[in-house]
ZAPA-425559 format. One record per residue (C-alpha): y, z, x; residue in three letters. Coordinates in steps of 0.1 Angstrom, whole numbers, padded with zeros to 4 digits, always signed. Layout:
YZXALA;...
//
This chain:
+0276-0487+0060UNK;+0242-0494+0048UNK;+0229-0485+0084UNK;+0191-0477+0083UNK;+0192-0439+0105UNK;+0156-0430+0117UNK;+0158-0396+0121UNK;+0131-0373+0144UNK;+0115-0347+0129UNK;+0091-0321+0140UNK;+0088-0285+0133UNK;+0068-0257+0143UNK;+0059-0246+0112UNK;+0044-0271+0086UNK;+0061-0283+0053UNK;+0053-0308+0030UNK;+0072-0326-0001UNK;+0104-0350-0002UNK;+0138-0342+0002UNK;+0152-0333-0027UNK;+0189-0331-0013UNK;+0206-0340+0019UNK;+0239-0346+0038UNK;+0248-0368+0069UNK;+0280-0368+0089UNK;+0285-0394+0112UNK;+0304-0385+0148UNK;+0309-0418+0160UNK;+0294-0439+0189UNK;+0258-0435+0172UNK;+0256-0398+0168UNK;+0246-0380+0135UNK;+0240-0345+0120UNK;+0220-0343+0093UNK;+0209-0309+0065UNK;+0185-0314+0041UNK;+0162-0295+0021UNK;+0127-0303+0013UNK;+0109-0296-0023UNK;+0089-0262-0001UNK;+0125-0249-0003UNK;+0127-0253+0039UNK;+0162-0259+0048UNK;+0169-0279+0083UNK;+0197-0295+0103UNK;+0189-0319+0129UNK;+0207-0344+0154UNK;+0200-0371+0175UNK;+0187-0345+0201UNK;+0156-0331+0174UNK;+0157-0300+0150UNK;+0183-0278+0158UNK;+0176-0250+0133UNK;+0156-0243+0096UNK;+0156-0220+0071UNK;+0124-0211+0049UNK;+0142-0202+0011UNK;+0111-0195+0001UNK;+0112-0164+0011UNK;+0140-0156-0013UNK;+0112-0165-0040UNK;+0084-0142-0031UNK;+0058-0133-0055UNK;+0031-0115-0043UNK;+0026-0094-0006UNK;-0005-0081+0015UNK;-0003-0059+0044UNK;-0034-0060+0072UNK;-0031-0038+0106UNK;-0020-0062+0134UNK;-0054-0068+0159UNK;-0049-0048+0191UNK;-0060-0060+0225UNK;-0086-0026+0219UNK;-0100-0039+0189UNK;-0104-0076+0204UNK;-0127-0060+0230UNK;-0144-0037+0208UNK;-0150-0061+0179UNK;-0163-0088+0209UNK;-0191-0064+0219UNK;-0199-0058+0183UNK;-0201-0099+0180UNK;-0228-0094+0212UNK;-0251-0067+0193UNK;-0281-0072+0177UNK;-0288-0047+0150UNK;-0320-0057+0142UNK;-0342-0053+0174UNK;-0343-0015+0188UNK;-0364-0013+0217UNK;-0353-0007+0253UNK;-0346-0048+0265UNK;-0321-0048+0239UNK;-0304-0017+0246UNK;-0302-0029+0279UNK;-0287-0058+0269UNK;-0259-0045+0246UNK;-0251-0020+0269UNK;-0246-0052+0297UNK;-0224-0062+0271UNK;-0203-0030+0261UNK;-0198-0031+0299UNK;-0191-0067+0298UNK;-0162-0064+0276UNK;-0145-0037+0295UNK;-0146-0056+0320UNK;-0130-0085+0308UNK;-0104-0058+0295UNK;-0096-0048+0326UNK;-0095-0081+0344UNK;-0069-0090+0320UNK;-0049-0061+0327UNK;-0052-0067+0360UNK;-0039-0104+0361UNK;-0008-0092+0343UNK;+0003-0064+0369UNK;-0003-0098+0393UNK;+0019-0117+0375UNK;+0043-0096+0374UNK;+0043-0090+0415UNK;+0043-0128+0415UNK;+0080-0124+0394UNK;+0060-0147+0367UNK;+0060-0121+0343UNK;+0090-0097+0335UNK;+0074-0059+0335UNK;+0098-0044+0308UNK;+0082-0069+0290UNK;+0045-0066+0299UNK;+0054-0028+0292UNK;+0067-0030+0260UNK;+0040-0051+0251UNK;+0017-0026+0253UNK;+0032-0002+0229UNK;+0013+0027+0210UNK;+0025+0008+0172UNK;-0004-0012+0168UNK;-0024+0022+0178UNK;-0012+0044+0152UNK;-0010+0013+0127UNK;+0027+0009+0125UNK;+0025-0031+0132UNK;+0013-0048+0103UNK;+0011-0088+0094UNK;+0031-0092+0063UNK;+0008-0121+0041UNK;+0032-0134+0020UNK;+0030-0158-0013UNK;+0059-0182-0026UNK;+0065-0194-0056UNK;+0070-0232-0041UNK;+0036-0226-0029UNK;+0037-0213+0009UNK;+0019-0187+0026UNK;+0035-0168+0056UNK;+0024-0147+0081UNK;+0049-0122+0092UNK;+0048-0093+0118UNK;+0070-0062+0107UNK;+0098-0070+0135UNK;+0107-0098+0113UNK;+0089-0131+0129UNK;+0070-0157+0111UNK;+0043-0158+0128UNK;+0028-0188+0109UNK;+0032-0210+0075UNK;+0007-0231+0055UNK;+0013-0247+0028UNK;-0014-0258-0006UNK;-0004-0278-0042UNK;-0031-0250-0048UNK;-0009-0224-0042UNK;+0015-0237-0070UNK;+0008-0220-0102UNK;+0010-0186-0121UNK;+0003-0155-0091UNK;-0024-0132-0100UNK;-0031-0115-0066UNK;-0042-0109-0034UNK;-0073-0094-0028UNK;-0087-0089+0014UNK;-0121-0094+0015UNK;-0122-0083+0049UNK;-0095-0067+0069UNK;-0104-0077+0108UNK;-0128-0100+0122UNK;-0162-0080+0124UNK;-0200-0092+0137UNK;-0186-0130+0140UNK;-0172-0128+0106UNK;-0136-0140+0106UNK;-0106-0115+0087UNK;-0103-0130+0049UNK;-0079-0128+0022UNK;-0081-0139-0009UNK;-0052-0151-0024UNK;-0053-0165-0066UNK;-0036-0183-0088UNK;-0035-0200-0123UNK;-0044-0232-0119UNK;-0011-0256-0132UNK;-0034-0282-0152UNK;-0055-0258-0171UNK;-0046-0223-0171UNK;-0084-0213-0183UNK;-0089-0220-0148UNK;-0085-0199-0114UNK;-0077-0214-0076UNK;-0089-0190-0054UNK;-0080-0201-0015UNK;-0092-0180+0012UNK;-0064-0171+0040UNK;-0072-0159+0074UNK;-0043-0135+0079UNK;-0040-0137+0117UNK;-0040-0178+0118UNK;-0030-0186+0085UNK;-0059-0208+0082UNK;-0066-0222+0048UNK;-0099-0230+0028UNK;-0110-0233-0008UNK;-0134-0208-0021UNK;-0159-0215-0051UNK;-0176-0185-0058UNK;-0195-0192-0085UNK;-0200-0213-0120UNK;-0188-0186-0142UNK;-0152-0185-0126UNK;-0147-0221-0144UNK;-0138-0200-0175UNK;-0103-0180-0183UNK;-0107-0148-0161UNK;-0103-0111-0180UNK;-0103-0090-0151UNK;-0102-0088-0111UNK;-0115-0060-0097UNK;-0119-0044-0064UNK;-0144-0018-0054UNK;-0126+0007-0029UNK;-0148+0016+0002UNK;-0149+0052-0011UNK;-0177+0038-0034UNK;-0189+0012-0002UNK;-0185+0037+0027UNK;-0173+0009+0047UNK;-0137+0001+0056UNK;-0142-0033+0068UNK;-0162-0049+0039UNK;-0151-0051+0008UNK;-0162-0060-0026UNK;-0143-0076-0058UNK;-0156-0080-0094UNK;-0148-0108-0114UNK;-0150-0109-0152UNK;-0144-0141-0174UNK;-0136-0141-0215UNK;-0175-0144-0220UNK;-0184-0107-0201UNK;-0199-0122-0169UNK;-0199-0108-0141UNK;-0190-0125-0104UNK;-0198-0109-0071UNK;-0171-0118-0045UNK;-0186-0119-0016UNK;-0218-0126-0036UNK;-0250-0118-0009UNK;-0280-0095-0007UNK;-0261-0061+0003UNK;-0226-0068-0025UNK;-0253-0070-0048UNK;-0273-0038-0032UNK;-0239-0019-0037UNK;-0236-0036-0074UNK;-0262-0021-0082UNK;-0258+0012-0068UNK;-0222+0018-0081UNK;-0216-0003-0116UNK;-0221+0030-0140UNK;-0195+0044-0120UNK;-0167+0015-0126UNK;-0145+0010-0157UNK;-0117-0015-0166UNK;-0099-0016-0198UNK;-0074-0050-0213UNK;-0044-0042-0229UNK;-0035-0068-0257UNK;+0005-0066-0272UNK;+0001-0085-0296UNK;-0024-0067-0315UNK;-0016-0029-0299UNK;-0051-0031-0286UNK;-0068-0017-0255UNK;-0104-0021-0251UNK;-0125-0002-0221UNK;-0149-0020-0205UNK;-0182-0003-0186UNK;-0205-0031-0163UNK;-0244-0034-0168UNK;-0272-0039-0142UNK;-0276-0074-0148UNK;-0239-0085-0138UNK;-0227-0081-0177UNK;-0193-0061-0187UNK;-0197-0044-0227UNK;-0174-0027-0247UNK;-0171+0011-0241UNK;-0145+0021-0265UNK;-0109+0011-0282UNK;-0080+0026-0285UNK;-0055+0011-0318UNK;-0017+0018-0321UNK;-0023+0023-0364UNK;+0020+0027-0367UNK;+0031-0008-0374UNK;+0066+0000-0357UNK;+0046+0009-0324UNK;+0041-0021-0302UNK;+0024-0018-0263UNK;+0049-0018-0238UNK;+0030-0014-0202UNK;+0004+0002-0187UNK;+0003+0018-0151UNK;-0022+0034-0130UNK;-0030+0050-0095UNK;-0032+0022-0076UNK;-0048+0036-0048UNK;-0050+0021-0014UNK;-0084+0017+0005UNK;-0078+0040+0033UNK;-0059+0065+0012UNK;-0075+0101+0005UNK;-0064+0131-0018UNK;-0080+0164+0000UNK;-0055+0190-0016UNK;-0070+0194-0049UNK;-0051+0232-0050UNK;-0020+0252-0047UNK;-0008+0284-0043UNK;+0013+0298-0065UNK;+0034+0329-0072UNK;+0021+0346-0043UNK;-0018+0344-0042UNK;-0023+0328-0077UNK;-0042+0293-0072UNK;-0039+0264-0098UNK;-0063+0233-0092UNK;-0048+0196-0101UNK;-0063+0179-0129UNK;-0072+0151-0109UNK;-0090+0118-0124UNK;-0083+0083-0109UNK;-0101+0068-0145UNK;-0068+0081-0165UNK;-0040+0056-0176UNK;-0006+0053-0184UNK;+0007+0036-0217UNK;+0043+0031-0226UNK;+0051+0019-0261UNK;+0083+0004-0280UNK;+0085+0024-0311UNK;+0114+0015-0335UNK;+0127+0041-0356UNK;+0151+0026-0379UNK;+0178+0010-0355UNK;+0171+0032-0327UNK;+0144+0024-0302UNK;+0121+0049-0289UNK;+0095+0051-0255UNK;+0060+0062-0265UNK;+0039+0080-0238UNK;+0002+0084-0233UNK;-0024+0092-0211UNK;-0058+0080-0218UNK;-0085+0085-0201UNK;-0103+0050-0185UNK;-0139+0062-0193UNK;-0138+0071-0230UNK;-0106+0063-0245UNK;-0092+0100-0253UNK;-0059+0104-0255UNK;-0054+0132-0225UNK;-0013+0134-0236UNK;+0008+0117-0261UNK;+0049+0123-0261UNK;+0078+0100-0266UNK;+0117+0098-0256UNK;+0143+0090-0277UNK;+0173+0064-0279UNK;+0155+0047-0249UNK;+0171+0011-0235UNK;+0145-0018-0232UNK;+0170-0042-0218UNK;+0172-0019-0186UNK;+0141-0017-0162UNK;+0116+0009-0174UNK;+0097+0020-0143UNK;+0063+0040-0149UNK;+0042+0059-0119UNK;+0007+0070-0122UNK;-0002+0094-0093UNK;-0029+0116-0083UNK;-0022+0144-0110UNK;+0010+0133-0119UNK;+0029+0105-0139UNK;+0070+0100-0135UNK;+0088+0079-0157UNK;+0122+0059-0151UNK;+0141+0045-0181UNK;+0181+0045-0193UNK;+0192+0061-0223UNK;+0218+0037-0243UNK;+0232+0070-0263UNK;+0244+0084-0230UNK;+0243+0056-0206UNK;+0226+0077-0179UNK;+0191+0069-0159UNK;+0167+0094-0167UNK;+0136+0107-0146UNK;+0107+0121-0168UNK;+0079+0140-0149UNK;+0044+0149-0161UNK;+0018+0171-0144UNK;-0016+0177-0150UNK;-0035+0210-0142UNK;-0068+0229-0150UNK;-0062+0252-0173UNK;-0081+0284-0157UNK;-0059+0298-0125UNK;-0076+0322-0096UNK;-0060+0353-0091UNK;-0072+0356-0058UNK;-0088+0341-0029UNK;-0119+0364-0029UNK;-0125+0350-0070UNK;-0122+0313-0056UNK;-0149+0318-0031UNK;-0171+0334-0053UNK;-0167+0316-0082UNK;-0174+0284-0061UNK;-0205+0300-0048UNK;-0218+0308-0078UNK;-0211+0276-0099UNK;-0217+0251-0068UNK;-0241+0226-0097UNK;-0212+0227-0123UNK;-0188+0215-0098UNK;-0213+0186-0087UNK;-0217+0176-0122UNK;-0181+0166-0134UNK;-0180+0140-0160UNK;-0156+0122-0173UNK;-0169+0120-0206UNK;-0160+0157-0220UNK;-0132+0170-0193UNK;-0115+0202-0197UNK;-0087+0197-0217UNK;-0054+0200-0188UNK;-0027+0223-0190UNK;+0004+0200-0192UNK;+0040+0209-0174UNK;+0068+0183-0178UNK;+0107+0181-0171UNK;+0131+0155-0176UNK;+0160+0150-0155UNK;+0194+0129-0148UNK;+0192+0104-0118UNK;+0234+0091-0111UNK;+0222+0059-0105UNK;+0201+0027-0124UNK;+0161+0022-0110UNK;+0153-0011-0105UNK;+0117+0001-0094UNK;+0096+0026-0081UNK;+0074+0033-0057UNK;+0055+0070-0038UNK;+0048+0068+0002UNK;+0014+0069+0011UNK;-0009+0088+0039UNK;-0041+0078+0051UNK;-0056+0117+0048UNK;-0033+0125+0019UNK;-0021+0157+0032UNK;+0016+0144+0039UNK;+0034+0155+0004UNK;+0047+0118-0013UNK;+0085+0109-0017UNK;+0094+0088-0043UNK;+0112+0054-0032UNK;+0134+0039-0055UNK;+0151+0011-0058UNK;+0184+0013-0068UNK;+0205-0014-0092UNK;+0231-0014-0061UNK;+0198-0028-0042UNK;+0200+0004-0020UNK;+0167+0017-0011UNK;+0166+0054-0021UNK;+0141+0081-0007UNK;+0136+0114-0033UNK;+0122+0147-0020UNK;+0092+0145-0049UNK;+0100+0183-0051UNK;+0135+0178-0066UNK;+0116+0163-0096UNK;+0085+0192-0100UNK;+0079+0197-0131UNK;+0069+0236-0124UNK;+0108+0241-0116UNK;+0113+0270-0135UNK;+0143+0277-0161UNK;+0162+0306-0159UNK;+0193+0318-0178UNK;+0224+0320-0158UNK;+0229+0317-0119UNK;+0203+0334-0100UNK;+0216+0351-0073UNK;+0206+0341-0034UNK;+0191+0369-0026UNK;+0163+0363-0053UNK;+0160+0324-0046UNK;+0126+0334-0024UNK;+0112+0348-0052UNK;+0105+0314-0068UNK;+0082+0285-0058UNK;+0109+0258-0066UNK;+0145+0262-0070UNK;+0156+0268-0107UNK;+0158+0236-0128UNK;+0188+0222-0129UNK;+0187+0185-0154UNK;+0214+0167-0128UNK;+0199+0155-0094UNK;+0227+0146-0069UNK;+0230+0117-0048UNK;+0227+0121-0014UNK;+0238+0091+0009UNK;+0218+0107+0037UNK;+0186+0094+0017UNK;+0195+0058+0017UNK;+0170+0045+0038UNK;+0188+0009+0045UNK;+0221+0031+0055UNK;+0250+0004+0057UNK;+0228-0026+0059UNK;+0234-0043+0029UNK;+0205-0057+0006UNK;+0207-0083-0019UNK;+0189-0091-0051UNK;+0158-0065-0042UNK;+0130-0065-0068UNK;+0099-0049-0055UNK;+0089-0024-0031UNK;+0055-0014-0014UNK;+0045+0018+0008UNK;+0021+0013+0034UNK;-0002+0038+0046UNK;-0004+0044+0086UNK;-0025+0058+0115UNK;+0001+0087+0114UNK;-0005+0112+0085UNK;+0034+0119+0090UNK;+0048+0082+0083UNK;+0044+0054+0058UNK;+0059+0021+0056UNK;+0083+0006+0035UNK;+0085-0032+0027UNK;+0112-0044-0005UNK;+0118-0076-0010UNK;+0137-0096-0033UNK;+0163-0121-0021UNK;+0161-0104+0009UNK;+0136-0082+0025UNK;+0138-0051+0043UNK;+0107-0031+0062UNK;+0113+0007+0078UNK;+0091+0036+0083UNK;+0096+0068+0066UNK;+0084+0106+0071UNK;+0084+0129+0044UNK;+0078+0158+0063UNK;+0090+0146+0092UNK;+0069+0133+0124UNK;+0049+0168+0128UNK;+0018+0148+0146UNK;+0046+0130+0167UNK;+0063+0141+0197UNK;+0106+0133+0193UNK;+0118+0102+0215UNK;+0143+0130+0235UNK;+0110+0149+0245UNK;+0117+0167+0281UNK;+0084+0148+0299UNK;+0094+0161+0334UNK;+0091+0200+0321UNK;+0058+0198+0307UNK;+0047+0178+0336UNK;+0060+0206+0359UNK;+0051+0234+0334UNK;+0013+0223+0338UNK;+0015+0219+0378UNK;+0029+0256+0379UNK;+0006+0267+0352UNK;-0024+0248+0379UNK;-0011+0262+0407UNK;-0009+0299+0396UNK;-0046+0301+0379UNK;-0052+0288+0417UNK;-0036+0317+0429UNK;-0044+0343+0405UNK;-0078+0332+0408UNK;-0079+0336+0450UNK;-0062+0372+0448UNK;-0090+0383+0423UNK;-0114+0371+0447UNK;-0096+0391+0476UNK;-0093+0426+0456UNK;-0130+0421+0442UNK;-0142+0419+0476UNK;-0116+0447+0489UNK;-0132+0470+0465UNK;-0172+0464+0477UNK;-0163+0469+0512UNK;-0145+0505+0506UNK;
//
């Protein structure tokens, strides 16, 4: 009718852009509904009466997660008193002081706990609710805030029971993802939590936009680190805290075309730590298009040079990928042995500088996969193989693990997905426990002085084996103390979210001719290798919920050494909790309270009671 319709609109969360489609229905006797869809990919219906509902499709478009812990009403307190300290003044006013304000903050803990209990008696406040509010999952880590990036260029904040928790929105954030990197995990000493999140900037691609998020508000604000970041970047890398010895600060490296070197954050301590650490860090580039790799080594005067190369010399060899332990902050390996056939001991050949390389090599019309393993620090080739009649067009999915690398890749000859496993181990093996202790005793300098220059060359078991379904991608769960064995998580081409026992696919598995009989199964470590690995529906971690278009999967590390966390995303997402092992260091949800509670009172009362009739016949005894 021509009829100009002004329609009000106001959302919780922002958006920005124009609408790039739209529909309006008319009802009659100046009523409307309206759904449209703006350029962020938010999707909304409103009336006459407001916004009735939205939809953010931009999370069906995700291109890049970060996981930080969820802030705790403990670590609000805690980190408030640490805001209140002064670190620089020792003498007894100031103790004073920050104990006045240690006290302080409990205080004001429990005055807040104690207005809650009041509203509830007021019936302002529901007390399931206060209750479940106060829950042990932020304790043990099992609530996380999901940071996510969009390819229409949003940010979201997410909690892992599935609500946005807040949106923002930057042009900035338009352009080709190359990362998230948390510069600090929690708010600590007055200094706010900070992420930073990068991408290519969409003018000119020699340059970077680097925003820094604050993952609990969302809160957006450019960061210029420095002059040299105005050039095409090489490398981004962060320094774990097992170099820093800090958990809350962290510190990345920046590296541009010309070798130099930017500090993020870039103060007197990051620079302290620079300098303390630099010989120890290595990065190599891999470059297709000329089957190059080139390892890189930093200087003391924030500089990156050449180390050493590594050159495919078959022209029918091209580079594929490369993989490598991507190890979490918080994550520890502490069982560097095993024990095996009885009282033997074998010791992983653990290095977190080693690399995986997958190649293309074409051999006349067929197509093989190429495997290496190269060590980070001086370019040796640690293991070389290769697979035949290998399919390209299918996902190839490459894992690079503590001592261990697993690859995932179909075979067009047979049509099948095929698991290949390689494990790394020192090549000497203790007969005993009584040689261990001595040998460590009397070569204590030689174990202090490993280098990764001249390594002992590893003694190399691998297996290959049949998977009855299509990988779309892989993933291993991960522990904070690392003593949890690792599952592999796979996800499936039916977008089912699979959980493998990483003992199914050992490589030790031993073969054996004919079917061993059950009476001599206890005899070996693992069960006999068998190439088939059967499917078992009771490993489907999303069960009957079905999943669509699934792409990527993450593990997250928890507070529990029995659990790790789960997030895949895709078109849709999907976050659970899994335990390898099971929850050993977790008591079961139908745990009989009531008998322990009365099992200690009886346990009380008679040490009361023993205790008083010892007395008696002690003092029986003097008095015959």
């Amino acid at each position: 009718s021509g009829k100009v319709v002004v329609i009000p609109f106001e959302t919780q969360q922002p958006t920005f852009g124009s609408i790039t489609k739209g529909e309006i229905r008319t009802n009659g006797a100046g009523s409307y509904d309206v759904v449209f869809q703006l350029e962020d990919l938010s999707i909304h219906f409103v009336n006459q009466k407001g916004v009735q509902w939205g939809r953010e499709e931009a999370l069906t478009k995700i291109e890049g997660i970060e996981l930080v812990d969820q802030p705790t009403e403990e670590s609000y307190t805690h980190d408030k008193y640490l805001n209140n300290i002064d670190a620089s003044n020792d003498n007894l006013d100031h103790l004073i002081q920050n104990y006045s304000n240690r006290l302080a903050s409990h205080l004001e803990g429990f005055n807040q706990w104690a207005n809650d209990w009041l509203s509830v008696f007021r019936g302002q406040l529901n007390p399931l609710k206060l209750i479940l509010s106060k829950d042990d999952s932020n304790r043990f880590g099992l609530n996380k805030i999901l940071v996510v990036s969009t390819t229409p260029g949003n940010l979201y904040g997410i909690s892992t029971k599935g609500l946005v928790l807040w949106k923002s929105s930057n042009i900035k954030l338009v352009g080709e993802f190359m990362g998230f990197h948390v510069l600090r995990p929690k708010t600590i000493n007055k200094a706010k939590a900070e992420c930073l999140v990068i991408h290519k900037d969409t003018e000119n691609t020699d340059k970077i936009n680097i925003l820094s998020v604050d993952p609990f508000t969302g809160a957006i604000a450019d960061f210029t680190p420095g002059e040299s970041l105005s050039s095409e970047i090489l490398h981004i890398q962060d320094v774990s805290q097992h170099f820093l010895g800090s958990a809350n600060e962290r510190l990345i490296l920046f590296v541009n075309r010309n070798l130099e070197v930017t500090l993020v954050p870039d103060n007197e301590t990051s620079r302290q730590q620079y300098q303390t650490h630099h010989q120890r860090l290595y990065f190599y580039v891999a470059n297709s298009e000329d089957s190059l790799i080139k390892g890189y080594t930093f200087t003391s005067d924030l500089k990156a040079k050449l180390a050493w190369k590594f050159t495919i010399s078959n022209s029918e060899e091209t580079i594929f990928s490369t993989a490598h332990w991507e190890k979490e902050n918080q994550e520890t390996t502490i069982q560097p042995a095993m024990v095996v056939d009885g009282s033997d001991v074998m010791f992983k050949h653990y290095n977190p500088n080693y690399f995986a390389l997958t190649t293309k090599v074409k051999r006349g019309s067929d197509t093989d996969l190429g495997f290496y393993i190269i060590n980070g620090v001086s370019g040796a080739t640690v293991f070389k193989s290769s697979q035949k009649f290998v399919s390209f067009d299918r996902p190839i999915n490459v894992l690079m693990v503590e001592n261990w690398a697993l690859v995932s890749y179909g075979s067009y000859r047979d049509n099948l997905n095929e698991l290949w496993v390689i494990e790394m181990f020192e090549p000497t093996v203790e007969k005993s426990a009584l040689n261990l202790i001595s040998t460590y005793f009397d070569k204590a300098d030689d174990f202090s002085q490993y280098t990764s220059y001249s390594p002992a060359a590893p003694m190399i078991y691998q297996l290959s084996f049949v998977f009855p379904s299509f990988i779309k991608t892989l993933t291993v769960t991960k522990t904070e103390q690392g003593i949890t064995s690792r599952n592999i998580l796979a996800v499936l081409s039916t977008n089912q979210i699979y959980n493998l026992d990483r003992r199914t696919i050992n490589a030790r598995r031993p073969m054996v001719d004919g079917k061993v009989p059950r009476e001599k199964l206890h005899e070996y470590e693992f069960p006999p290798y068998v190439p088939q690995i059967g499917f078992n529906p009771l490993q489907v971690l999303n069960y009957y919920v079905p999943l669509e278009g699934l792409s990527q999967i993450k593990a997250i590390a928890t507070n529990l050494e029995s659990s790790s966390l789960v997030f895949a995303y895709g078109f849709d997402m999907y976050f659970s909790r899994v335990s390898p092992e099971k929850t050993f260091d977790m008591l079961s949800d139908d745990f009989n309270y009531p008998i322990i509670f009365l099992t200690m009172i009886g346990v009380t009362i008679g040490t009361i009671v023993v205790r008083a009739l010892s007395k008696n016949a002690v003092l029986k005894r003097k008095f015959k």
